[in-house]
PDB file of N, CA, C and O in Angstrom:
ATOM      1  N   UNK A   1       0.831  -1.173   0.000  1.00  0.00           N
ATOM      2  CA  UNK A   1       0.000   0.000   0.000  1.00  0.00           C
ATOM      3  C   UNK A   1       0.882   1.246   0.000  1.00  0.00           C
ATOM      4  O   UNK A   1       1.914   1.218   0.671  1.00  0.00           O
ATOM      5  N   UNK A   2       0.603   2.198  -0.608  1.00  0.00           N
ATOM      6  CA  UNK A   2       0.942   3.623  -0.911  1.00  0.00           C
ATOM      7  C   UNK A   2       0.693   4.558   0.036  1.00  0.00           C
ATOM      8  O   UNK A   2      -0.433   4.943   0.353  1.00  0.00           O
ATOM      9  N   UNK A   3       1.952   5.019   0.601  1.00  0.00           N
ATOM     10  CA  UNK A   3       1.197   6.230   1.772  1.00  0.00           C
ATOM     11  C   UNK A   3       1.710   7.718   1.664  1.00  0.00           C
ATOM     12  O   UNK A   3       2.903   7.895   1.913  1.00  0.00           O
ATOM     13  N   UNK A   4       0.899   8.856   1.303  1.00  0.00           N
ATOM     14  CA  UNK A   4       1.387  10.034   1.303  1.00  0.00           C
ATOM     15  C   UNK A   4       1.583  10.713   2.580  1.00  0.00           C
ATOM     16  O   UNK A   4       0.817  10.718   3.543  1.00  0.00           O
ATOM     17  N   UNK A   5       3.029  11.444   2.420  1.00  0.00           N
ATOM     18  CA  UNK A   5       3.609  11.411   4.086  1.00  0.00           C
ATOM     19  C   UNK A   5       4.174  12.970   3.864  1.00  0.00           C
ATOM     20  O   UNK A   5       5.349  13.044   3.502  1.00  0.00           O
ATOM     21  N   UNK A   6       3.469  14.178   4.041  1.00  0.00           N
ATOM     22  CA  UNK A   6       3.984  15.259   3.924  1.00  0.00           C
ATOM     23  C   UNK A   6       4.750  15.851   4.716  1.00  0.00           C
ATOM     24  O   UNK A   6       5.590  16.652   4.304  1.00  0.00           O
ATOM     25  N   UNK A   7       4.566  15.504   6.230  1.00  0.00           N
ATOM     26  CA  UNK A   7       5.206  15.712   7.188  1.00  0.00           C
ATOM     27  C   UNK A   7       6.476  15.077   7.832  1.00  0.00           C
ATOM     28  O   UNK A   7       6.472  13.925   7.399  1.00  0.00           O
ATOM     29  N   UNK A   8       7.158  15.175   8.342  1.00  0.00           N
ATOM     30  CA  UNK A   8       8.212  14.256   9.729  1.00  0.00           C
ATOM     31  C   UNK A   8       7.254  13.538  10.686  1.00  0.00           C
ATOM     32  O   UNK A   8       7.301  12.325  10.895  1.00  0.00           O
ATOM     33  N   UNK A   9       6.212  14.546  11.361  1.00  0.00           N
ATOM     34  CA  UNK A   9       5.845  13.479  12.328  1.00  0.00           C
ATOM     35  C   UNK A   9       4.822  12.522  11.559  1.00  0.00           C
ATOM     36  O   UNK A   9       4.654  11.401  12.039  1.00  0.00           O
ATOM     37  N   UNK A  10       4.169  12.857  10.476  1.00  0.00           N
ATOM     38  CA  UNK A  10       3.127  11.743   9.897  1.00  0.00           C
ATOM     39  C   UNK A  10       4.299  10.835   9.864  1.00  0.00           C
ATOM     40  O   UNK A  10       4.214   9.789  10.507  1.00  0.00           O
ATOM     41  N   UNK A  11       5.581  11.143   9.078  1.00  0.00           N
ATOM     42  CA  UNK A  11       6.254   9.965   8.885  1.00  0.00           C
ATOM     43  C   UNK A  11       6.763   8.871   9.750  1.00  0.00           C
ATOM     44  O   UNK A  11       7.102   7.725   9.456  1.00  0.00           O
ATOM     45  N   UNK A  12       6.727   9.747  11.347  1.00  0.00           N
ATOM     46  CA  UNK A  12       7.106   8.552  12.322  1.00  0.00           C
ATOM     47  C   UNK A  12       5.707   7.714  12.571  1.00  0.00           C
ATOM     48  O   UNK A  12       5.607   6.506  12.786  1.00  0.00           O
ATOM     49  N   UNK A  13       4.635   8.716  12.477  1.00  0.00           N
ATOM     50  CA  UNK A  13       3.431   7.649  13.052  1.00  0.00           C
ATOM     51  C   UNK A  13       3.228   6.723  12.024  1.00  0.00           C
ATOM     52  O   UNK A  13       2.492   5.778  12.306  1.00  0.00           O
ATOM     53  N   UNK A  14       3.878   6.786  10.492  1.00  0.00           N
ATOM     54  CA  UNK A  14       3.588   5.547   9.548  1.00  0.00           C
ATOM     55  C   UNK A  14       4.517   4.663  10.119  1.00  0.00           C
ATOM     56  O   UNK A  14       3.946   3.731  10.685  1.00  0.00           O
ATOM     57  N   UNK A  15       6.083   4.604  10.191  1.00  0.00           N
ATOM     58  CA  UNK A  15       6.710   4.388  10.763  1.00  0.00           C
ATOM     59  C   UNK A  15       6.870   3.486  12.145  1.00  0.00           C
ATOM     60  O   UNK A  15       7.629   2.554  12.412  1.00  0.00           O
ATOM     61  N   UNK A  16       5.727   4.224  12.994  1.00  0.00           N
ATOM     62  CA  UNK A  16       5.367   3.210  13.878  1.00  0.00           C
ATOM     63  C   UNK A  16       4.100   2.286  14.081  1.00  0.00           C
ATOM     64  O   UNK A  16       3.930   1.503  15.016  1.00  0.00           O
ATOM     65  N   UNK A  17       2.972   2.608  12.691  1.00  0.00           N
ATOM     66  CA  UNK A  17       1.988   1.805  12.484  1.00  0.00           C
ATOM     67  C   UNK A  17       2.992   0.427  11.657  1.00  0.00           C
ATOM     68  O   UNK A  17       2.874  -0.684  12.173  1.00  0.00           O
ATOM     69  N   UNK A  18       3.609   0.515  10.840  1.00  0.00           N
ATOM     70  CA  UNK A  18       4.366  -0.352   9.817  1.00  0.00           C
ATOM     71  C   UNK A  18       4.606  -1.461  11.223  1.00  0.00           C
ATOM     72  O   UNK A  18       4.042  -2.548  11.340  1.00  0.00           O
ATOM     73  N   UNK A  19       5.565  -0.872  12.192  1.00  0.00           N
ATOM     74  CA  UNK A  19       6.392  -1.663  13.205  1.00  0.00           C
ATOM     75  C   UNK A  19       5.252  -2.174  14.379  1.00  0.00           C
ATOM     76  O   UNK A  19       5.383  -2.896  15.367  1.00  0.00           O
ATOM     77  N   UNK A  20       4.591  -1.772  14.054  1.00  0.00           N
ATOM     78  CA  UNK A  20       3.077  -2.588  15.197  1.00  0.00           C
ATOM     79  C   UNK A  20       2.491  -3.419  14.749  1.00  0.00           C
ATOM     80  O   UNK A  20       2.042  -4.418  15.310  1.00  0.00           O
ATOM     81  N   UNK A  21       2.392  -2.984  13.254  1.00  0.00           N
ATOM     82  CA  UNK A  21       1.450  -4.126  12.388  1.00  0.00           C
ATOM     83  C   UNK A  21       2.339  -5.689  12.493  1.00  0.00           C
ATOM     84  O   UNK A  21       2.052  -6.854  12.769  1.00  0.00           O
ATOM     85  N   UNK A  22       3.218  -5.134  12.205  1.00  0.00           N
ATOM     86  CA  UNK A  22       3.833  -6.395  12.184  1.00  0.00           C
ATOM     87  C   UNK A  22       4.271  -7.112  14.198  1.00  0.00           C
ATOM     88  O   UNK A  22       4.894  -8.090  14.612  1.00  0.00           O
ATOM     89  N   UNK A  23       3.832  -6.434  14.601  1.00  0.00           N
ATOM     90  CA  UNK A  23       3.646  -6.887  15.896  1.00  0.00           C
ATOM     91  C   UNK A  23       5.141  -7.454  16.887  1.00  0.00           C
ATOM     92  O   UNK A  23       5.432  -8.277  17.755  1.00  0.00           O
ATOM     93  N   UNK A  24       5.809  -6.296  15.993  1.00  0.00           N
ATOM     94  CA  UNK A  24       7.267  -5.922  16.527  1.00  0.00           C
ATOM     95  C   UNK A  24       7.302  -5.033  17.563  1.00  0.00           C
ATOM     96  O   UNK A  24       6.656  -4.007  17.358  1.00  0.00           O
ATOM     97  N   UNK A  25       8.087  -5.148  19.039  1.00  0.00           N
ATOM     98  CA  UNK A  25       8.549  -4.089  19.777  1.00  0.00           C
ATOM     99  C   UNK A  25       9.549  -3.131  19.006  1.00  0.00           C
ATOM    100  O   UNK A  25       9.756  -3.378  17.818  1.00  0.00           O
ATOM    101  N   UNK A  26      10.263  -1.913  19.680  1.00  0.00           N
ATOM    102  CA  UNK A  26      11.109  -1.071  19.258  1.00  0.00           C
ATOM    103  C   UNK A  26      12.507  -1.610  19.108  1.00  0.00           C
ATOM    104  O   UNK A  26      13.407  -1.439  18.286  1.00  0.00           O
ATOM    105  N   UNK A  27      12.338  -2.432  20.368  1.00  0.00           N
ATOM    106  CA  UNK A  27      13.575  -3.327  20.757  1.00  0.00           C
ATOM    107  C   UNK A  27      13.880  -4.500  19.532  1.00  0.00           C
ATOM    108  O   UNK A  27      14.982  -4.464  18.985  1.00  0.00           O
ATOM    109  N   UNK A  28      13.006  -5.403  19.172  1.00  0.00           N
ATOM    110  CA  UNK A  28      12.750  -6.104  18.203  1.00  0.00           C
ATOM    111  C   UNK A  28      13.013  -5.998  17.116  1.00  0.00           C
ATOM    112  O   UNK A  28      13.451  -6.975  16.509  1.00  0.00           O
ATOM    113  N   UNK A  29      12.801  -4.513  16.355  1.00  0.00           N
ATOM    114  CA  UNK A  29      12.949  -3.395  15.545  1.00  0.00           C
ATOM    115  C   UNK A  29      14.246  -3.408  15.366  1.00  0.00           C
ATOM    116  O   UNK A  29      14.841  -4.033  14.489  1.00  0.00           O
ATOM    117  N   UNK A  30      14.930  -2.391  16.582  1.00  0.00           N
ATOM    118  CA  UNK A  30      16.144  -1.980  16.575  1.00  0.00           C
ATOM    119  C   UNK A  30      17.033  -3.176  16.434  1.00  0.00           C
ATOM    120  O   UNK A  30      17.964  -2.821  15.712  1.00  0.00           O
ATOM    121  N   UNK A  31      17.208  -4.643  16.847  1.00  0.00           N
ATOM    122  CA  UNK A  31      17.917  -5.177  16.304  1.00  0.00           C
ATOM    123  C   UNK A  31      17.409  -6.370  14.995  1.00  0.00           C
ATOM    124  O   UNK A  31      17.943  -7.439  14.699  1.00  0.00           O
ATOM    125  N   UNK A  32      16.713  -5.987  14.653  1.00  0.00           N
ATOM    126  CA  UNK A  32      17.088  -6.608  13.253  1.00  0.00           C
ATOM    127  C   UNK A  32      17.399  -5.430  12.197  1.00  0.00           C
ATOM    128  O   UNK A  32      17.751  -5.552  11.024  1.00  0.00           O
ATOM    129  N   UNK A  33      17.203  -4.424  12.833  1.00  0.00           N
ATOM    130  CA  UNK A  33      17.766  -3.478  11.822  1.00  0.00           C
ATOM    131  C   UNK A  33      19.231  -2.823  12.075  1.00  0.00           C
ATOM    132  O   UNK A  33      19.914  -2.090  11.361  1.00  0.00           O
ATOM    133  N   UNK A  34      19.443  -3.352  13.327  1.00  0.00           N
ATOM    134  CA  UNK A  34      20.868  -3.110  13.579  1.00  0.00           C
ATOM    135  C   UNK A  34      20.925  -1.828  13.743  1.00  0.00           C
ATOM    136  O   UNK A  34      21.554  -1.098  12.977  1.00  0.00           O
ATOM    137  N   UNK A  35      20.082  -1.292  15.061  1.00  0.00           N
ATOM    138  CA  UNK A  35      20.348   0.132  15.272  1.00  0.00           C
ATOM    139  C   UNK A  35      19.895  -0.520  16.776  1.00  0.00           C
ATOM    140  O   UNK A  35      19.612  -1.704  16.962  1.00  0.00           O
ATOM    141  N   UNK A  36      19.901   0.764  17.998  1.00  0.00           N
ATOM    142  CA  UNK A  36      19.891   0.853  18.805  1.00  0.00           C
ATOM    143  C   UNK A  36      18.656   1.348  19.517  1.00  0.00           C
ATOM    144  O   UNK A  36      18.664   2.573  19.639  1.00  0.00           O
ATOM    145  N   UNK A  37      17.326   0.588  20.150  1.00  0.00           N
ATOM    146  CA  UNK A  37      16.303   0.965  20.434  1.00  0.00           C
ATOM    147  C   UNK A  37      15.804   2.432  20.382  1.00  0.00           C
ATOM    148  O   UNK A  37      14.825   2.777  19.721  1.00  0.00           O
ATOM    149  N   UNK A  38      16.625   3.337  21.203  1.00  0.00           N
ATOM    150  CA  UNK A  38      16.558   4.455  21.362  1.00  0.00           C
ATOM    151  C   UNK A  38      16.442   5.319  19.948  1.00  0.00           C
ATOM    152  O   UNK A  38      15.859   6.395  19.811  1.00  0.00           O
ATOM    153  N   UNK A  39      17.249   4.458  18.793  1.00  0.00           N
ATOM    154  CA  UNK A  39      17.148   5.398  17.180  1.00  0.00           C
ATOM    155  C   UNK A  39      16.028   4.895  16.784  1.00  0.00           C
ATOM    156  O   UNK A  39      15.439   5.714  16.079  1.00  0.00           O
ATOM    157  N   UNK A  40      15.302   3.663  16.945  1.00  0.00           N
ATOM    158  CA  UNK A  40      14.244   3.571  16.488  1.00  0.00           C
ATOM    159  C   UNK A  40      12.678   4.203  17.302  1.00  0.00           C
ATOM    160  O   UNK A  40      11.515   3.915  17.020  1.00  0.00           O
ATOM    161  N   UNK A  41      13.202   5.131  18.363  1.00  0.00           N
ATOM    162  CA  UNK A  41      12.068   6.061  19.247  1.00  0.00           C
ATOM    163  C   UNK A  41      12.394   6.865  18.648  1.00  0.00           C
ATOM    164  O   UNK A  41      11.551   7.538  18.056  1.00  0.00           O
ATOM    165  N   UNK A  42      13.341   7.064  18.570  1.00  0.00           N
ATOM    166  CA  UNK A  42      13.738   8.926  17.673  1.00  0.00           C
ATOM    167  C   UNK A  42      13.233   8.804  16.100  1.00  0.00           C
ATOM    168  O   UNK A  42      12.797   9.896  15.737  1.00  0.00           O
ATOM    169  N   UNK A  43      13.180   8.045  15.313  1.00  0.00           N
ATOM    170  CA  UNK A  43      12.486   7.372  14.065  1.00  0.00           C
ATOM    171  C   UNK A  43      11.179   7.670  14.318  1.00  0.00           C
ATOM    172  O   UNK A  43      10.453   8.138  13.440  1.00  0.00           O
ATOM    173  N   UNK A  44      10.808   7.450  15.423  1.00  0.00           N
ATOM    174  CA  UNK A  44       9.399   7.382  15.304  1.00  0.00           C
ATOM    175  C   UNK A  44       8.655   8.429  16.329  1.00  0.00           C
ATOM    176  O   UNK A  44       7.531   8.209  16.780  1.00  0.00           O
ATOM    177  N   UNK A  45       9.353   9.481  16.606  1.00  0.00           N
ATOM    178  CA  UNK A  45       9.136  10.499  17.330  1.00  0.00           C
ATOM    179  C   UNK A  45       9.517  11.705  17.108  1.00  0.00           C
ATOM    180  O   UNK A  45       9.041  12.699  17.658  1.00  0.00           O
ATOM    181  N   UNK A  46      10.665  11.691  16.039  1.00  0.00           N
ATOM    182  CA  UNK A  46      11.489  13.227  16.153  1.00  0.00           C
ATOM    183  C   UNK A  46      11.942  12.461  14.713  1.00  0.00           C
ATOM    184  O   UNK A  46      13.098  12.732  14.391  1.00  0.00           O
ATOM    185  N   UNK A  47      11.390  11.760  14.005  1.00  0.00           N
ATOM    186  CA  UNK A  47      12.431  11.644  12.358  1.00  0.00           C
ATOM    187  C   UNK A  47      13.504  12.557  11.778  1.00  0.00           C
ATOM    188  O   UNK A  47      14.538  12.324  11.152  1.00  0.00           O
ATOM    189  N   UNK A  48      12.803  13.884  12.273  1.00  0.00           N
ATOM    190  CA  UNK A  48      13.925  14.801  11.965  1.00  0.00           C
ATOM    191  C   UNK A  48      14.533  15.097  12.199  1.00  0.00           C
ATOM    192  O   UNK A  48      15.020  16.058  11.603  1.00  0.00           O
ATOM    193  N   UNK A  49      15.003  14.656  13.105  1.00  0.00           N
ATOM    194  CA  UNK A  49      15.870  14.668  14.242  1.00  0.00           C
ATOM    195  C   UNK A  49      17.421  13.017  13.810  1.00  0.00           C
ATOM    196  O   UNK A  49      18.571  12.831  14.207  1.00  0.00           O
ATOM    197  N   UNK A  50      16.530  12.295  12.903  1.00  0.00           N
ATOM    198  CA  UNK A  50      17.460  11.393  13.259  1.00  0.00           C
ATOM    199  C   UNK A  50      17.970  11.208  11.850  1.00  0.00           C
ATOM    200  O   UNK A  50      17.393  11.879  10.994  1.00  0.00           O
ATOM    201  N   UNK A  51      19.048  10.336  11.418  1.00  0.00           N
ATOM    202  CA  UNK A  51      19.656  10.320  10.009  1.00  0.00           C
ATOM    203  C   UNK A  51      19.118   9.413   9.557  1.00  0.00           C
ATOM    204  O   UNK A  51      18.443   8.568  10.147  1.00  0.00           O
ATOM    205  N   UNK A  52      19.449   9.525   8.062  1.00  0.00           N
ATOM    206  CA  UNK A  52      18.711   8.972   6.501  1.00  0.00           C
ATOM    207  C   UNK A  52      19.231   7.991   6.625  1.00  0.00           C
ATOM    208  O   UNK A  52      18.433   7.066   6.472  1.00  0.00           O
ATOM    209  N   UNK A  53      20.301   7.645   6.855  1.00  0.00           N
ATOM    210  CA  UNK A  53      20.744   6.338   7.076  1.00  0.00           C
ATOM    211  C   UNK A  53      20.330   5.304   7.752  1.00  0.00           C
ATOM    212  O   UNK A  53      20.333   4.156   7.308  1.00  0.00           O
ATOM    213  N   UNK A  54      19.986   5.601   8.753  1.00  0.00           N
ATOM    214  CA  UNK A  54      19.219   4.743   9.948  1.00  0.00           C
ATOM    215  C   UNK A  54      17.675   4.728   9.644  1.00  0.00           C
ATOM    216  O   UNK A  54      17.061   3.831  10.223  1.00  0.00           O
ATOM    217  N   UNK A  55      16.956   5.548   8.854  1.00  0.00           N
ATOM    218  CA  UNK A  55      15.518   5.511   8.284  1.00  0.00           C
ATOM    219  C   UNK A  55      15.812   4.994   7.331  1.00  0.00           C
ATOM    220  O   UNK A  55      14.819   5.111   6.612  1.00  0.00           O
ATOM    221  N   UNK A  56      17.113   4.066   6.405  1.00  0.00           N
ATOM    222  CA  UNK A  56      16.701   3.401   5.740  1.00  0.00           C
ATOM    223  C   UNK A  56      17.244   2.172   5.984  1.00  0.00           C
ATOM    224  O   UNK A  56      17.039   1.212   5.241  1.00  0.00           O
ATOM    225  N   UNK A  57      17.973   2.122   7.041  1.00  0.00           N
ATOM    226  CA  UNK A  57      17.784   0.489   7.871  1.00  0.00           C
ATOM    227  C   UNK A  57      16.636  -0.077   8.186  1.00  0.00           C
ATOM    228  O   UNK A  57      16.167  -1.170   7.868  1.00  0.00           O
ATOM    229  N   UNK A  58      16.077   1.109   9.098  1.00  0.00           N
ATOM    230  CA  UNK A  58      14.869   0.258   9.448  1.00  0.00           C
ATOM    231  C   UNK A  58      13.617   0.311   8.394  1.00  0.00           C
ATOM    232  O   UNK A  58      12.625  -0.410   8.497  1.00  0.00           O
ATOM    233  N   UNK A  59      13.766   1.015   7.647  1.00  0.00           N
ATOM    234  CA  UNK A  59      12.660   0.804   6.482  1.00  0.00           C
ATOM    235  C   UNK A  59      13.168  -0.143   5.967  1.00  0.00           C
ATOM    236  O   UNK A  59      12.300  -0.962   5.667  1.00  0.00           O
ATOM    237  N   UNK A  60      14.633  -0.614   5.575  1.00  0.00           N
ATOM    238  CA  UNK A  60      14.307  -2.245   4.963  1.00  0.00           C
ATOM    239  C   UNK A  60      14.063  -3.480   5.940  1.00  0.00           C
ATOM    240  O   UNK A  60      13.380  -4.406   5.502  1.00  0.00           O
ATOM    241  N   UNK A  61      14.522  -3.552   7.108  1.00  0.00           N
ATOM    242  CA  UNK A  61      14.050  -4.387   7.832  1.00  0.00           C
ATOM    243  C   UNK A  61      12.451  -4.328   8.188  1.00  0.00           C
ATOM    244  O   UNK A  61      11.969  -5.235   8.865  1.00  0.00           O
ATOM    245  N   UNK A  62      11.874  -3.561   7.857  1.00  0.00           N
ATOM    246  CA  UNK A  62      10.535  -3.406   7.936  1.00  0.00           C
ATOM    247  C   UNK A  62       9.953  -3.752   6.491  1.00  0.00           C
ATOM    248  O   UNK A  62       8.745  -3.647   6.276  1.00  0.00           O
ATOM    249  N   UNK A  63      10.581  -4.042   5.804  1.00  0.00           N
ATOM    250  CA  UNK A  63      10.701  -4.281   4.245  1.00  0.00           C
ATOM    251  C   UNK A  63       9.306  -3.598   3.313  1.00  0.00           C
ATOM    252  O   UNK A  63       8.188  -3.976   2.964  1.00  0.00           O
ATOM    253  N   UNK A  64      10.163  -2.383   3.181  1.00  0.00           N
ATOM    254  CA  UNK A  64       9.506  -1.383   2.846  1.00  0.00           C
ATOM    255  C   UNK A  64      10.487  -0.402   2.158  1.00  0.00           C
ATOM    256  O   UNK A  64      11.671  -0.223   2.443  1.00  0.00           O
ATOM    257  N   UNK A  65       9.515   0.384   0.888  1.00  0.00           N
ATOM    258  CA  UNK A  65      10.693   1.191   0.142  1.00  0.00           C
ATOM    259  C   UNK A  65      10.446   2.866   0.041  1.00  0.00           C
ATOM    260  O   UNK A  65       9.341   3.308   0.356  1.00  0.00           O
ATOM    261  N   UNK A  66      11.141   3.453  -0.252  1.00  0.00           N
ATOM    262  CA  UNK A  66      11.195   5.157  -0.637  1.00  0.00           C
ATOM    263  C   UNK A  66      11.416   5.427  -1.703  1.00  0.00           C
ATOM    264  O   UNK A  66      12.380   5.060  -2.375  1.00  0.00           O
ATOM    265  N   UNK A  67      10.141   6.430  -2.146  1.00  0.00           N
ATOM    266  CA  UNK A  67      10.188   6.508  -3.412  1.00  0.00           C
ATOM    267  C   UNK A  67       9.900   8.549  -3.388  1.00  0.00           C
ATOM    268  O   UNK A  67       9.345   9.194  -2.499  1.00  0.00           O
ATOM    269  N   UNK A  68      10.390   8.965  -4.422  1.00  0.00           N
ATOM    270  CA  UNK A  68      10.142  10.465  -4.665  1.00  0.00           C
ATOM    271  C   UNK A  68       9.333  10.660  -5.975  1.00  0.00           C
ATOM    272  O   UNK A  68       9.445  10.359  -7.163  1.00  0.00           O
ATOM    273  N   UNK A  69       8.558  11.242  -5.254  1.00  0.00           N
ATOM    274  CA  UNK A  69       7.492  11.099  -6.757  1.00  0.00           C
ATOM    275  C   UNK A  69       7.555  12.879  -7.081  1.00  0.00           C
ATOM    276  O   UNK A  69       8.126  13.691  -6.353  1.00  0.00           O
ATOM    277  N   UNK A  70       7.002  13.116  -8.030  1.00  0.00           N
ATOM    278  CA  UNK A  70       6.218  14.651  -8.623  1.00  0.00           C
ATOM    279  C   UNK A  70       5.442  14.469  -8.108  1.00  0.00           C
ATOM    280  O   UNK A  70       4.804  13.420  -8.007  1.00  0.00           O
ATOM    281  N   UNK A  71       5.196  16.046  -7.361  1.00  0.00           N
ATOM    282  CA  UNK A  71       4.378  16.522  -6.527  1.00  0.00           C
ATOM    283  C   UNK A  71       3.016  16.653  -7.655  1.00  0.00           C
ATOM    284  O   UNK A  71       3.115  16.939  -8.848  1.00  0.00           O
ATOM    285  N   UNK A  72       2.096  16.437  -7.105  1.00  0.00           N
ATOM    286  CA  UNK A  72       1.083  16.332  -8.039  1.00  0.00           C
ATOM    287  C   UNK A  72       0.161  17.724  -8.009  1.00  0.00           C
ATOM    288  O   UNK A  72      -0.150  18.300  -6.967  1.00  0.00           O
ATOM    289  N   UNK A  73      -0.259  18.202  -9.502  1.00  0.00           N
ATOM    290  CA  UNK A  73      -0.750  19.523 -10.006  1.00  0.00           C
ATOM    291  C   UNK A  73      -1.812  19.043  -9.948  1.00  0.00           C
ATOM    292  O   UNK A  73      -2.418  18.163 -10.558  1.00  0.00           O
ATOM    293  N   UNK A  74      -2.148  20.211  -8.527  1.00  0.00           N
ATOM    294  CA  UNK A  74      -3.555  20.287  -8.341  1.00  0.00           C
ATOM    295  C   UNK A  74      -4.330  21.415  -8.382  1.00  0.00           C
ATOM    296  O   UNK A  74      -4.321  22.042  -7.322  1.00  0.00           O
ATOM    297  N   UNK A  75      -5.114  21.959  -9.413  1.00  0.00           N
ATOM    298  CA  UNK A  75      -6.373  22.846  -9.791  1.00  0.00           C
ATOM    299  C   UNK A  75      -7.592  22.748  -8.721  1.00  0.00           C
ATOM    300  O   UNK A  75      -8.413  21.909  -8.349  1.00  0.00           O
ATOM    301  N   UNK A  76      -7.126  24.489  -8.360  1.00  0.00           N
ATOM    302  CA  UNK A  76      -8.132  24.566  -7.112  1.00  0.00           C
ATOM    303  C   UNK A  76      -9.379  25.516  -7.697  1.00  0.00           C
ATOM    304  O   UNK A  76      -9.269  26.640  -8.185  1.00  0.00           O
ATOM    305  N   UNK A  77     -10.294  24.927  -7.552  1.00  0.00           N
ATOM    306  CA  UNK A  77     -11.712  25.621  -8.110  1.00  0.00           C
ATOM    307  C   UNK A  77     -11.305  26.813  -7.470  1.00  0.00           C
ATOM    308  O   UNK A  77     -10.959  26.800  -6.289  1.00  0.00           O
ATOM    309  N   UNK A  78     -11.315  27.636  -8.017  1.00  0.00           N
ATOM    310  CA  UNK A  78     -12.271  29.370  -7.261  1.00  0.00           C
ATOM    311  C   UNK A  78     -13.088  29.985  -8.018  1.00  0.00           C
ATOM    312  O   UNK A  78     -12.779  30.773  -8.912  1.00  0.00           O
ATOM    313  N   UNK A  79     -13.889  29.741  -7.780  1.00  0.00           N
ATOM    314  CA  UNK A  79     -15.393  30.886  -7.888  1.00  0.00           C
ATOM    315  C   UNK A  79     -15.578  31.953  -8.343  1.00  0.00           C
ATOM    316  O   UNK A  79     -15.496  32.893  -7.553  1.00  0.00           O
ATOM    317  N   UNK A  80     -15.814  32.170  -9.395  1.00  0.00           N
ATOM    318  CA  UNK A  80     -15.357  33.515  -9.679  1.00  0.00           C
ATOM    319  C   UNK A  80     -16.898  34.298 -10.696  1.00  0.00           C
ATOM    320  O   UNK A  80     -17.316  33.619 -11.634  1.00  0.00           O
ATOM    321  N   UNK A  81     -17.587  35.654 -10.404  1.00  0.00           N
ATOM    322  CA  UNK A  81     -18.505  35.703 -11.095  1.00  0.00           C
ATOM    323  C   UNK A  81     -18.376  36.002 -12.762  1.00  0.00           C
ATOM    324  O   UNK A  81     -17.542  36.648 -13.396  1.00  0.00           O
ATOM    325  N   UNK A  82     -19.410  35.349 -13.127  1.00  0.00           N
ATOM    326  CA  UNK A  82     -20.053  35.303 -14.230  1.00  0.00           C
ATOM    327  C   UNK A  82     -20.668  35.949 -14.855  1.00  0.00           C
ATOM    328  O   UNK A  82     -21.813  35.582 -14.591  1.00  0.00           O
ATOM    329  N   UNK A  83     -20.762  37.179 -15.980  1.00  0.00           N
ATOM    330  CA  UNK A  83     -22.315  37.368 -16.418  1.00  0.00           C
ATOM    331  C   UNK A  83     -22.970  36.311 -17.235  1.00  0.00           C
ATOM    332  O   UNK A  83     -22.302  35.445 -17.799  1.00  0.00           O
ATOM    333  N   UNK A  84     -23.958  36.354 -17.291  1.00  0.00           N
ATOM    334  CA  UNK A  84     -24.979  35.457 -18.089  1.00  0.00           C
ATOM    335  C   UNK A  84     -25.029  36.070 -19.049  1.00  0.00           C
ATOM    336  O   UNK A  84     -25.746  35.702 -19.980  1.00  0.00           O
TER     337      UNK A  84
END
């Protein structure tokens, strides 16, 4: 499934739905991804806070990928009068 993630913190709460679903602790987490519990709270609490490197450990041990897409062109109605 496809998830649009505009933010840091949306990205930890996907981040930590991914690692629940699968019915993993942090601890659990952190070593199969070979990081240290505490980087996988900061992952999922402060992302921005923590390095690209380590968000893409545990995104593959969570086996899951990153992708950069085009921002998508979106046409916003406004209202505007008319004569008849």
């Amino acid at each position: 499934m496809d998830h649009f993630v505009p933010t840091s913190d949306q990205l930890g709460i996907l981040l930590r739905n991914i690692r629940k679903e699968r019915g993993l602790t942090q601890a659990e987490a952190a070593r199969g991804a070979g990081l240290l519990p505490k980087t996988v709270s900061l992952l999922e609490n402060s992302p921005e806070r923590s390095s690209v490197g380590n968000f893409f450990k545990l995104l593959s041990f969570l086996n899951r990928e990153f992708h950069i897409l085009d921002k998508k062109d979106y046409t916003v109605y406004e209202p505007h009068d008319e004569e008849w």
